[in-house]
N, CA, C and O of each residue as an XYZ file, in Angstrom:
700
protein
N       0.826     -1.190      0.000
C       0.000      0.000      0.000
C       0.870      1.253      0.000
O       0.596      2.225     -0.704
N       1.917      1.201      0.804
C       3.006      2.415      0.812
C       3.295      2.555     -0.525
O       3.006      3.640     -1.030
N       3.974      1.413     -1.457
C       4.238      1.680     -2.809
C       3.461      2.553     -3.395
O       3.789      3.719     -3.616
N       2.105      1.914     -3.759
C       1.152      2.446     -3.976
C       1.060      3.521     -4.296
O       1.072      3.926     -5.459
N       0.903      4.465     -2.850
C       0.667      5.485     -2.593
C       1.835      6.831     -3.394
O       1.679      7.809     -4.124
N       3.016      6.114     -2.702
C       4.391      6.788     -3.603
C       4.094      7.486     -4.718
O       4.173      8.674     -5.028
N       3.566      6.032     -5.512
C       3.525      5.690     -6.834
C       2.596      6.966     -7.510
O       2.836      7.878     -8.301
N       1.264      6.449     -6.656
C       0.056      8.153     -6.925
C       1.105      9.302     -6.738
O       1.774     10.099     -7.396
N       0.943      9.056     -5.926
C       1.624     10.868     -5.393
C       2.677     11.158     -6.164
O       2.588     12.370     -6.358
N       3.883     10.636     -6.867
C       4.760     10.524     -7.560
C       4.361     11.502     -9.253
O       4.838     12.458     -9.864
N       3.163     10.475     -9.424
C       2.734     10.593    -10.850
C       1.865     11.539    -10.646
O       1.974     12.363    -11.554
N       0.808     11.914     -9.672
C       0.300     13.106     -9.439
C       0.957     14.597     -9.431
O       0.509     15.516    -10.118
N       2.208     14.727     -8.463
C       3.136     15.565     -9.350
C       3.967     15.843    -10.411
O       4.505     16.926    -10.643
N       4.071     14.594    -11.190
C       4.890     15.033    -12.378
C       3.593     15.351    -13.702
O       3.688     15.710    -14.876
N       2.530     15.041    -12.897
C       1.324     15.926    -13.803
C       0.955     16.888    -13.609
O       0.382     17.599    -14.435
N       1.211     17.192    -12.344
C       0.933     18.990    -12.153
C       2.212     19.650    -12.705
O       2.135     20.666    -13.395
N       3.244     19.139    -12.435
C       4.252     20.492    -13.323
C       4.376     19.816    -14.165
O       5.557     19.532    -13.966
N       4.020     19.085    -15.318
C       4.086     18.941    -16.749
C       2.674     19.766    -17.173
O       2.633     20.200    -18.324
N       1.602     19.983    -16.354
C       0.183     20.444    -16.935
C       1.273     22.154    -16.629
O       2.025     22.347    -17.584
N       1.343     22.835    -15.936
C       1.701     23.848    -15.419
C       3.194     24.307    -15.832
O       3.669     25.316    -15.310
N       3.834     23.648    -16.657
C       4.976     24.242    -17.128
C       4.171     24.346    -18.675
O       4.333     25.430    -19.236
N       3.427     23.449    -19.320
C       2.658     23.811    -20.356
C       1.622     24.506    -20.395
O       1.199     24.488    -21.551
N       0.957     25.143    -19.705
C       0.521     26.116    -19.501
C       1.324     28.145    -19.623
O       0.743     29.229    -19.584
N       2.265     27.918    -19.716
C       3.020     29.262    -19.184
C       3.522     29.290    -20.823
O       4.179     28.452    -21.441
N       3.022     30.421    -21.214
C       4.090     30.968    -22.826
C       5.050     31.682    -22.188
O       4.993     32.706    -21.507
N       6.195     30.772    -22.614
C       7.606     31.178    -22.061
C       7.970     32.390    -23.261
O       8.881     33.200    -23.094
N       7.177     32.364    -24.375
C       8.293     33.279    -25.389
C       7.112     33.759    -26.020
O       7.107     33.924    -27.240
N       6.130     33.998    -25.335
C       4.221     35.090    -26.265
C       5.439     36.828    -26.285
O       6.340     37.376    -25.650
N       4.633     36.979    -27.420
C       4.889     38.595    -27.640
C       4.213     39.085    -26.364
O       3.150     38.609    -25.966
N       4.829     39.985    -25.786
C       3.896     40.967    -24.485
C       3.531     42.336    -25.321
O       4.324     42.987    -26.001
N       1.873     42.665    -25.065
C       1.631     43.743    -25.754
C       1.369     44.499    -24.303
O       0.991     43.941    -23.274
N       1.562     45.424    -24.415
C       1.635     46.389    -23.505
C       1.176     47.967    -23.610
O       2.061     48.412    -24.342
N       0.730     48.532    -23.453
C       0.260     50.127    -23.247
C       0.808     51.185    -22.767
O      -0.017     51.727    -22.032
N       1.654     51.691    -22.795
C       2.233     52.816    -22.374
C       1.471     53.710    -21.829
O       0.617     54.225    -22.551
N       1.582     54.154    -20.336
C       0.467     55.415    -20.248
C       1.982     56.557    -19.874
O       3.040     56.269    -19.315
N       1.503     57.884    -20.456
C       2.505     58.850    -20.222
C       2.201     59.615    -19.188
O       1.225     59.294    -18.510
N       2.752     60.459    -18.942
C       2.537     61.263    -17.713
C       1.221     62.319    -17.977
O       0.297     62.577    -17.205
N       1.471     62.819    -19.312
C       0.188     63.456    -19.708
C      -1.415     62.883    -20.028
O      -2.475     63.502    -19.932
N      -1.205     61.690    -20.377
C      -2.711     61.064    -20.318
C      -3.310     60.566    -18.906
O      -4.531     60.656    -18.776
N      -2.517     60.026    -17.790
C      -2.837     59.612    -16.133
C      -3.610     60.874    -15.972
O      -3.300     61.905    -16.568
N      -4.448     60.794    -15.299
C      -5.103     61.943    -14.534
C      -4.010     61.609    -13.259
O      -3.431     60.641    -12.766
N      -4.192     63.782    -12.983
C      -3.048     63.624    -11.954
C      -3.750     64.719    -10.509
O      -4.084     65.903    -10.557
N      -3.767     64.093     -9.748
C      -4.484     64.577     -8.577
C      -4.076     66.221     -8.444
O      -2.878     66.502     -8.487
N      -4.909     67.125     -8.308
C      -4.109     68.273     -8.524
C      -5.026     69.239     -6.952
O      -5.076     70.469     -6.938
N      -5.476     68.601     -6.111
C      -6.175     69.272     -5.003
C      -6.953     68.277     -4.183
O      -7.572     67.305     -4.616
N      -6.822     68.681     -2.891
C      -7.603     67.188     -1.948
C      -8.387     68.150     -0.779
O      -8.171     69.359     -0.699
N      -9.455     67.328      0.232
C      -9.793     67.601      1.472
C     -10.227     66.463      2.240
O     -10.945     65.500      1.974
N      -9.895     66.658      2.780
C     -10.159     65.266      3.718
C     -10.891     65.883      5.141
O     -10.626     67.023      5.521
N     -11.536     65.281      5.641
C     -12.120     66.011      7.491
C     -13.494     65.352      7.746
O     -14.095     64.576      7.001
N     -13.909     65.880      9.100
C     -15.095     65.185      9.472
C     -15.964     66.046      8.683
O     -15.585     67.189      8.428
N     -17.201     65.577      8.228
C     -18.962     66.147      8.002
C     -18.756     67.064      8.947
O     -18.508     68.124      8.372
N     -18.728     67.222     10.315
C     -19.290     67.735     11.179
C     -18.676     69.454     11.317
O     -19.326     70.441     11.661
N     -17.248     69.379     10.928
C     -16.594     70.174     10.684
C     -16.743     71.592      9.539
O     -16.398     72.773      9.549
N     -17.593     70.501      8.437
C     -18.007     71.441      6.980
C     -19.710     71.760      7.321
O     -20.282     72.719      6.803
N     -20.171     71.125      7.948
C     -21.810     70.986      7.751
C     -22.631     72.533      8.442
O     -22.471     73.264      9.420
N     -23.478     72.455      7.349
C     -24.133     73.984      8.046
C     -25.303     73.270      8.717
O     -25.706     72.474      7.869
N     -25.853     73.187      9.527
C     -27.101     72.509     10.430
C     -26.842     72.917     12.237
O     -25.959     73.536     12.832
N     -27.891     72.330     12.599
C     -28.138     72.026     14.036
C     -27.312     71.796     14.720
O     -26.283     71.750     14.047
N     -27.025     71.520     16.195
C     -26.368     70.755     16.801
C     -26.443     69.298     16.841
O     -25.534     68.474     16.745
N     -27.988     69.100     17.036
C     -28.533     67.782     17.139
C     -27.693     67.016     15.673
O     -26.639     66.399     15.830
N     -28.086     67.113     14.842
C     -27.724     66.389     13.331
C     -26.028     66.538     13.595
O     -25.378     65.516     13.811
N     -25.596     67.411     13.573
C     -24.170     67.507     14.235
C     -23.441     66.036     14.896
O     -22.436     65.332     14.802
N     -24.470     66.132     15.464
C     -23.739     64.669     16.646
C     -24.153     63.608     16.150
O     -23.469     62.598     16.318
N     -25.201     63.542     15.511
C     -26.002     62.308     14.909
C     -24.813     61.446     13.890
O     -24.736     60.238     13.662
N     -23.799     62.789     13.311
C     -23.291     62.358     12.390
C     -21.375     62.625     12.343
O     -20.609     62.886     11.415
N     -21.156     62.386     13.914
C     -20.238     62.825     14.465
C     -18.836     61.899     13.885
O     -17.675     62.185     14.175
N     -19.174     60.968     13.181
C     -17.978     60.182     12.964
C     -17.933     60.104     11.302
O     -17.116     59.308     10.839
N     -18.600     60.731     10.535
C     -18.885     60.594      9.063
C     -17.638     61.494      8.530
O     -17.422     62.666      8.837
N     -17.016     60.828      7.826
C     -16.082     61.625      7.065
C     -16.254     62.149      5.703
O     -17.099     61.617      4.982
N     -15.592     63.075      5.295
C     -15.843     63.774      3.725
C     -14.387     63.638      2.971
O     -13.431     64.313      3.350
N     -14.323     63.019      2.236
C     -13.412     63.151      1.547
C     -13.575     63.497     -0.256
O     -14.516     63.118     -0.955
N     -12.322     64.347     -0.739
C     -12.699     65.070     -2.066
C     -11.087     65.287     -2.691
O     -10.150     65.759     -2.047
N     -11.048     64.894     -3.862
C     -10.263     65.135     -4.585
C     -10.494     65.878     -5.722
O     -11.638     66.234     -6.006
N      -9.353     66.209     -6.540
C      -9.697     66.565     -7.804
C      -8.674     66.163     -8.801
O      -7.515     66.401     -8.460
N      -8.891     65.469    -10.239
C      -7.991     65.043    -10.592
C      -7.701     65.734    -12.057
O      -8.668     66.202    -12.657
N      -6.637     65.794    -12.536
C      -6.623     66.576    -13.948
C      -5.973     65.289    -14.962
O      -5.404     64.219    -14.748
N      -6.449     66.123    -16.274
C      -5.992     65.345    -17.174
C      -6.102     66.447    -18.671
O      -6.954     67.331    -18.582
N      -5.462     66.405    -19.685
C      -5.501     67.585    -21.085
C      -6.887     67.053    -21.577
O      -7.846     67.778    -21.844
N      -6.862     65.635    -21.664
C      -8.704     66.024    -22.408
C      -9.751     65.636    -21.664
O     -10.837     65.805    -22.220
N      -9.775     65.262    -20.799
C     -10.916     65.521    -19.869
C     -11.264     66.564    -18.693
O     -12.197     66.582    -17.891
N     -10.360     67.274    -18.853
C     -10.291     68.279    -17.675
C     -10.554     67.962    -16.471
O     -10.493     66.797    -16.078
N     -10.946     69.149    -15.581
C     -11.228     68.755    -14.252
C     -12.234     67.360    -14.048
O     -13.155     66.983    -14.772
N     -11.758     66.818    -12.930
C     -12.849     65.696    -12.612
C     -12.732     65.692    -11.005
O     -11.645     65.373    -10.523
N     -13.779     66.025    -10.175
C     -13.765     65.779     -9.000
C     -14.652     64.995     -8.251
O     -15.874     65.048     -8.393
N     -13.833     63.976     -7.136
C     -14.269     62.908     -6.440
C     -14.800     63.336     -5.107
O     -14.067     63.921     -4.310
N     -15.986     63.077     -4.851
C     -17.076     63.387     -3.855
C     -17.095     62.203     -2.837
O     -17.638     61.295     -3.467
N     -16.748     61.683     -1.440
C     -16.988     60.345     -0.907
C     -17.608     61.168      0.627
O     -17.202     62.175      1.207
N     -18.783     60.195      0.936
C     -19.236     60.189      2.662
C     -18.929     58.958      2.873
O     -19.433     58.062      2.197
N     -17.807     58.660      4.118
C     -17.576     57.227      4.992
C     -18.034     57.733      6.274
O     -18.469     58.757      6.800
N     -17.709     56.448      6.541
C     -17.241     56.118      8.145
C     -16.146     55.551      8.262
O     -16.268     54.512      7.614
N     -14.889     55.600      8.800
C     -13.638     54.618      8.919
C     -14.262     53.356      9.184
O     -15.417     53.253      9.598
N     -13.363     52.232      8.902
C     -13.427     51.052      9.764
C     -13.796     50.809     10.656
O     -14.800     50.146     10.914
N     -12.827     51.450     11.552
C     -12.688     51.325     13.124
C     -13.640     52.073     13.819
O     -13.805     51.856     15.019
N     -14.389     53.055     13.142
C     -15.704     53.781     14.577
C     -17.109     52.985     13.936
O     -17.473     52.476     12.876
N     -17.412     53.133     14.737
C     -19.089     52.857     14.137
C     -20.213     53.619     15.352
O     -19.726     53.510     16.478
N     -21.036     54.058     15.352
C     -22.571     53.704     14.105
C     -21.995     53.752     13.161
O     -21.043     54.533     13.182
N     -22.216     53.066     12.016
C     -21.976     53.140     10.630
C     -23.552     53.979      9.855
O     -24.651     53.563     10.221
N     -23.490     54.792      9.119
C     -24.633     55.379      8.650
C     -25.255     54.697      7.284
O     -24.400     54.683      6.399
N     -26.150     54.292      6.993
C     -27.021     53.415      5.851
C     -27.396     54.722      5.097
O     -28.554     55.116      4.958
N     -26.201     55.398      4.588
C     -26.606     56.538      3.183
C     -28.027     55.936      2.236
O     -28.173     54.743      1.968
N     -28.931     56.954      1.845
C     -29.639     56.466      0.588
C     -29.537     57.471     -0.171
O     -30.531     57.462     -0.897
N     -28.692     58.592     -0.479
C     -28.417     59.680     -1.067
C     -27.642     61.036     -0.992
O     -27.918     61.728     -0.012
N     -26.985     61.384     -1.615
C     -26.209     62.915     -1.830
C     -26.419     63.670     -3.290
O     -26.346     63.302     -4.463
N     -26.685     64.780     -2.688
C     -26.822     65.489     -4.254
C     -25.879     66.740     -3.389
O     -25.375     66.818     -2.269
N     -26.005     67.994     -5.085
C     -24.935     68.333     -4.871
C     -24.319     69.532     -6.079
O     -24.895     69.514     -7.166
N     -23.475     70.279     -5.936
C     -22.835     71.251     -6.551
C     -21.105     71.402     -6.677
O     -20.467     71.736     -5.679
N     -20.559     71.185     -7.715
C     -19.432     71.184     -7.548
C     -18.940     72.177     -8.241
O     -18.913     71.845     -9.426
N     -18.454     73.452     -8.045
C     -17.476     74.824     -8.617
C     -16.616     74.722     -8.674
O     -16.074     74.051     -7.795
N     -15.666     75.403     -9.933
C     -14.456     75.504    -10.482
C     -14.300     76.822    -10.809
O     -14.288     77.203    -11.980
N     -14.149     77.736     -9.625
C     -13.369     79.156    -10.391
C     -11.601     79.109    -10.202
O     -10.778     79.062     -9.287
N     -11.635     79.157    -11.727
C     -10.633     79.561    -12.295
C     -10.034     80.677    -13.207
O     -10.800     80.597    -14.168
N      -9.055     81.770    -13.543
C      -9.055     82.598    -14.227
C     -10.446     84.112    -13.908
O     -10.811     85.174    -14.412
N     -10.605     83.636    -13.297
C     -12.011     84.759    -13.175
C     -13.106     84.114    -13.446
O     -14.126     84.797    -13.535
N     -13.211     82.584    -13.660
C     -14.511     82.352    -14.334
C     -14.769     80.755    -13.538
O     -14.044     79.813    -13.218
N     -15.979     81.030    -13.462
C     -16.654     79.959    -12.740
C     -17.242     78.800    -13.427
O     -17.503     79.010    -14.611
N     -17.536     77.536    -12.941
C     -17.823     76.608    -13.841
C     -18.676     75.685    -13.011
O     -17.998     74.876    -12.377
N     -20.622     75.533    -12.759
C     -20.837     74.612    -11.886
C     -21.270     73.343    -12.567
O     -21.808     73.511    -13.662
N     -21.170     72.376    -12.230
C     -21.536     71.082    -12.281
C     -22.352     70.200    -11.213
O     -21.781     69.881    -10.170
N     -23.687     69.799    -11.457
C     -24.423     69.722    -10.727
C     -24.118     67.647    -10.354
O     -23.531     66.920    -11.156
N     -24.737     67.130     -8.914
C     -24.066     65.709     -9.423
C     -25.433     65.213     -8.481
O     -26.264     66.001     -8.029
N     -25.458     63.833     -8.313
C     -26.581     63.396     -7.611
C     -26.231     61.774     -7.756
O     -25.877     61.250     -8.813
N     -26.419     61.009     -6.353
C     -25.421     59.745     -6.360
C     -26.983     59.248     -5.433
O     -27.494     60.039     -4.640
N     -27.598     57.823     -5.699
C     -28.383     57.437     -5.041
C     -27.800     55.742     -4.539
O     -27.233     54.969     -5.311
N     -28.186     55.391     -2.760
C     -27.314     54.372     -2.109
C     -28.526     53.792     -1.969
O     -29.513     54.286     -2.515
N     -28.609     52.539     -1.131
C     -29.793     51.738     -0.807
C     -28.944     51.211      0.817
O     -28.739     50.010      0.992
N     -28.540     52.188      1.834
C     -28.472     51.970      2.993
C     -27.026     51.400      3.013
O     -26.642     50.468      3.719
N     -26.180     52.217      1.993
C     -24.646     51.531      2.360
C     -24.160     52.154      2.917
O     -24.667     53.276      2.890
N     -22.952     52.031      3.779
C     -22.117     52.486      4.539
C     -20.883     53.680      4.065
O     -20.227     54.421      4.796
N     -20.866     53.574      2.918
C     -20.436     54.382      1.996
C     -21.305     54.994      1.057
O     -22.305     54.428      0.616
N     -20.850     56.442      0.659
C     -21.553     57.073     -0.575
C     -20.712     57.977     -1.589
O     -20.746     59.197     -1.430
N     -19.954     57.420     -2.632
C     -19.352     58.693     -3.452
C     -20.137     58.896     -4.563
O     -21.322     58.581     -4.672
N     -19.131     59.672     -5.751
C     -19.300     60.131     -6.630
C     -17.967     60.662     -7.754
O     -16.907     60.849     -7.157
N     -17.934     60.846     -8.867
C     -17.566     61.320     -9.613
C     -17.861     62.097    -10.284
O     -18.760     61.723    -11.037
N     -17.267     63.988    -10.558
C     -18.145     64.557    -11.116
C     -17.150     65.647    -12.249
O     -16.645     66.754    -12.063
N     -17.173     64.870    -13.260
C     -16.405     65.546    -14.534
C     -16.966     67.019    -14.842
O     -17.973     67.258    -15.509
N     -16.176     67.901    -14.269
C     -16.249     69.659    -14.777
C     -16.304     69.801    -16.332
O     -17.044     70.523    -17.000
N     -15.269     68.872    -16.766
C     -15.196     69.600    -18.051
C     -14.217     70.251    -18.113
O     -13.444     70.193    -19.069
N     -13.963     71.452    -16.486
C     -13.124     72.120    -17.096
C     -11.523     71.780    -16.902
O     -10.931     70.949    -16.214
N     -10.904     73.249    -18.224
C      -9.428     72.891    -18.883
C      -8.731     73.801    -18.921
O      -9.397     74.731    -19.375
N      -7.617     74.155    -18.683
C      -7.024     75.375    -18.332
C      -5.273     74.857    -19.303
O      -5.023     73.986    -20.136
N      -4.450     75.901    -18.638
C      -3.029     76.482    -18.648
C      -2.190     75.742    -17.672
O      -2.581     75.644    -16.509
N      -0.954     75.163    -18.091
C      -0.373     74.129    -17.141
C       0.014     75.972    -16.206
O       0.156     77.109    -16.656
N       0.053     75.363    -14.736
C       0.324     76.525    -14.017
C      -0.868     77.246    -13.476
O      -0.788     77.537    -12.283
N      -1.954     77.594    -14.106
C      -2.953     77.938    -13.878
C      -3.994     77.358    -12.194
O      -4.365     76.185    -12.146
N      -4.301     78.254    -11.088
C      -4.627     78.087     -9.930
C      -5.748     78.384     -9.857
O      -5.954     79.430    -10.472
N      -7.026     77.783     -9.181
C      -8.225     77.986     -8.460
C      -8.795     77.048     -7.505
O      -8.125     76.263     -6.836
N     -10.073     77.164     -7.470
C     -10.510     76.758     -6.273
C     -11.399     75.465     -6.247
O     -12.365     75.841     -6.911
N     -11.593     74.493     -5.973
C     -12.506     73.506     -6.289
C     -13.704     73.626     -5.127
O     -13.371     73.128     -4.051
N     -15.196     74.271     -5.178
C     -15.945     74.301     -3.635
C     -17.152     72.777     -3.979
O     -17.833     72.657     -4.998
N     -17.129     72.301     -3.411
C     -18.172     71.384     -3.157
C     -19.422     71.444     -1.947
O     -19.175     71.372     -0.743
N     -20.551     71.563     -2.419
C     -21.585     71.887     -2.019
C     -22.169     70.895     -2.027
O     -22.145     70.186     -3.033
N     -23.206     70.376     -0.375
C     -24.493     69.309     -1.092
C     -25.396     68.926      0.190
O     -25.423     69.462      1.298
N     -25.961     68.075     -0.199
C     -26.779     67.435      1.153
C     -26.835     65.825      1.123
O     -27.128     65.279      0.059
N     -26.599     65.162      2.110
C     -26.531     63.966      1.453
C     -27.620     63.462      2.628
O     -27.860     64.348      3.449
N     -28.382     62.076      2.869
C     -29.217     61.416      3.462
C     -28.829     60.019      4.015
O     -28.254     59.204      3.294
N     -29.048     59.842      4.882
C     -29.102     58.338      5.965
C     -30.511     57.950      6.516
O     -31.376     58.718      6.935
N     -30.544     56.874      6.443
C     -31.217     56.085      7.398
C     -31.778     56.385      9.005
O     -32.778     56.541      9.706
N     -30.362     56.333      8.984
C     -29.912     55.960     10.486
C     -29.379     57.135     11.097
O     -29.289     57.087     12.324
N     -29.031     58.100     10.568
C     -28.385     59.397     10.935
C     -28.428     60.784     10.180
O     -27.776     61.764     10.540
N     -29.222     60.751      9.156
C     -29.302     62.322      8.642
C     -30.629     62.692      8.383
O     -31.108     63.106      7.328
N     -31.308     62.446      9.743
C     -32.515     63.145      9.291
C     -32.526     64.412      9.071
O     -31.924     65.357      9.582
N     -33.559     64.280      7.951
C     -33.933     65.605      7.441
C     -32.695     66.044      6.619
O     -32.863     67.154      6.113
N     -31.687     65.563      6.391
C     -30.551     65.550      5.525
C     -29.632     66.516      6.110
O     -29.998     67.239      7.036
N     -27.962     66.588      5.412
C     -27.071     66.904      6.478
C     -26.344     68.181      5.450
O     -25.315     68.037      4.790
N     -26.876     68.970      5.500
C     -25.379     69.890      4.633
C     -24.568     70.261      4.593
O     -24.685     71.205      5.376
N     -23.077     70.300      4.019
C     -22.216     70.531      3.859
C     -21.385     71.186      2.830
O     -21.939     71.294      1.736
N     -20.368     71.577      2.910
C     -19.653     72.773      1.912
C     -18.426     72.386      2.657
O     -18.205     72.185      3.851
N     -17.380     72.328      1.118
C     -15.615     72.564      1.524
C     -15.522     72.747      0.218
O     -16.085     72.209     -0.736
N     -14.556     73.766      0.333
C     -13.527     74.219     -0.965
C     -11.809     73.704     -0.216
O     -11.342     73.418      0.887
N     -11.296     73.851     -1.840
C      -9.871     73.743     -1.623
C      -9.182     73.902     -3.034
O      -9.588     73.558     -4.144
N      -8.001     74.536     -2.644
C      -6.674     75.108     -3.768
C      -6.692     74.160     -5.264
O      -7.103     73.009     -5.119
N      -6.312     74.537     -6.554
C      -5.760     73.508     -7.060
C      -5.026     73.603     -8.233
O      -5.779     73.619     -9.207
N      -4.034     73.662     -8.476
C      -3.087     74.084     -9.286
C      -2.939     73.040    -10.640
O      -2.410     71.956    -10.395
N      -3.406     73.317    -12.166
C      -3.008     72.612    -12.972
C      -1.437     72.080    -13.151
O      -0.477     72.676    -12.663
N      -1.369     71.212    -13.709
C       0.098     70.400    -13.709
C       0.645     70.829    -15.472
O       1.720     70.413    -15.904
């Protein structure tokens, strides 16, 4: 029975690396994509902080929503222009966790003297998270500085009654 067994186990591996060395193209053409520095969208402005910190409301809703974070980027690129990222969490580690079912919303781009709004609207079904993505459009002058403000109200379940509003701007310099 020991033989046997050897014997399986023996021939069982010299079929896995004969299946598995024939498997692997040792010598396939690799096609590959080049991305350049100018096509990556390149983060060009951030905010990070609590809700509670940006939010225009009550006290009460205040506390309701004392551990919700806002986070916002903005990313550039030559043909898509501005694009800015909208997120409501909760970390990991705190909880109540809030069951979002919505954020809507305003996102501004003055730049050069001139303003640019983009309206956005993101609907959840009680997740713990809520972002967004919201392409401006706009396109500027490498060098060129303004302001990214994000405006909105977003909704919970469990914690934003009557909904929670908030506002943050921040810097952002084309690349």
């Amino acid at each position: 029975m020991k033989k046997f067994s050897k014997r399986l186990f023996t021939s069982l591996v010299a079929f896995c690396m004969l299946f598995s060395v024939s498997a692997v193209p040792a010598f396939a053409a690799e096609t590959t994509t080049e991305i350049t520095d100018t096509q990556q969208p390149v983060v060009i402005g951030e905010y990070d902080g609590y809700l509670t910190d940006v939010m225009i409301s009550d006290g009460v809703t205040k506390r309701a929503v004392a551990n919700v974070r806002i986070n916002s980027y903005a990313t550039y690129d030559e043909d898509d222009g501005i694009q800015v990222h909208v997120k409501l969490y909760v970390p990991w580690y705190e909880s109540p966790k809030p069951e979002f079912t919505g954020m809507t919303g305003t996102v501004n781009v003055l730049m050069n003297k001139k303003s640019t709004n983009t309206a956005f609207a993101e609907l959840a079904d009680g997740e713990e998270t809520i972002e967004t993505d919201v392409d401006t459009g706009r396109t500027g002058n490498s060098g060129d500085k303004g302001t990214v403000s994000v405006s909105g109200v977003a909704t919970a379940n469990n914690a934003l009654a009557g909904g929670g509003v908030f506002a943050i701007s921040y810097p952002v310099t084309l690349p």
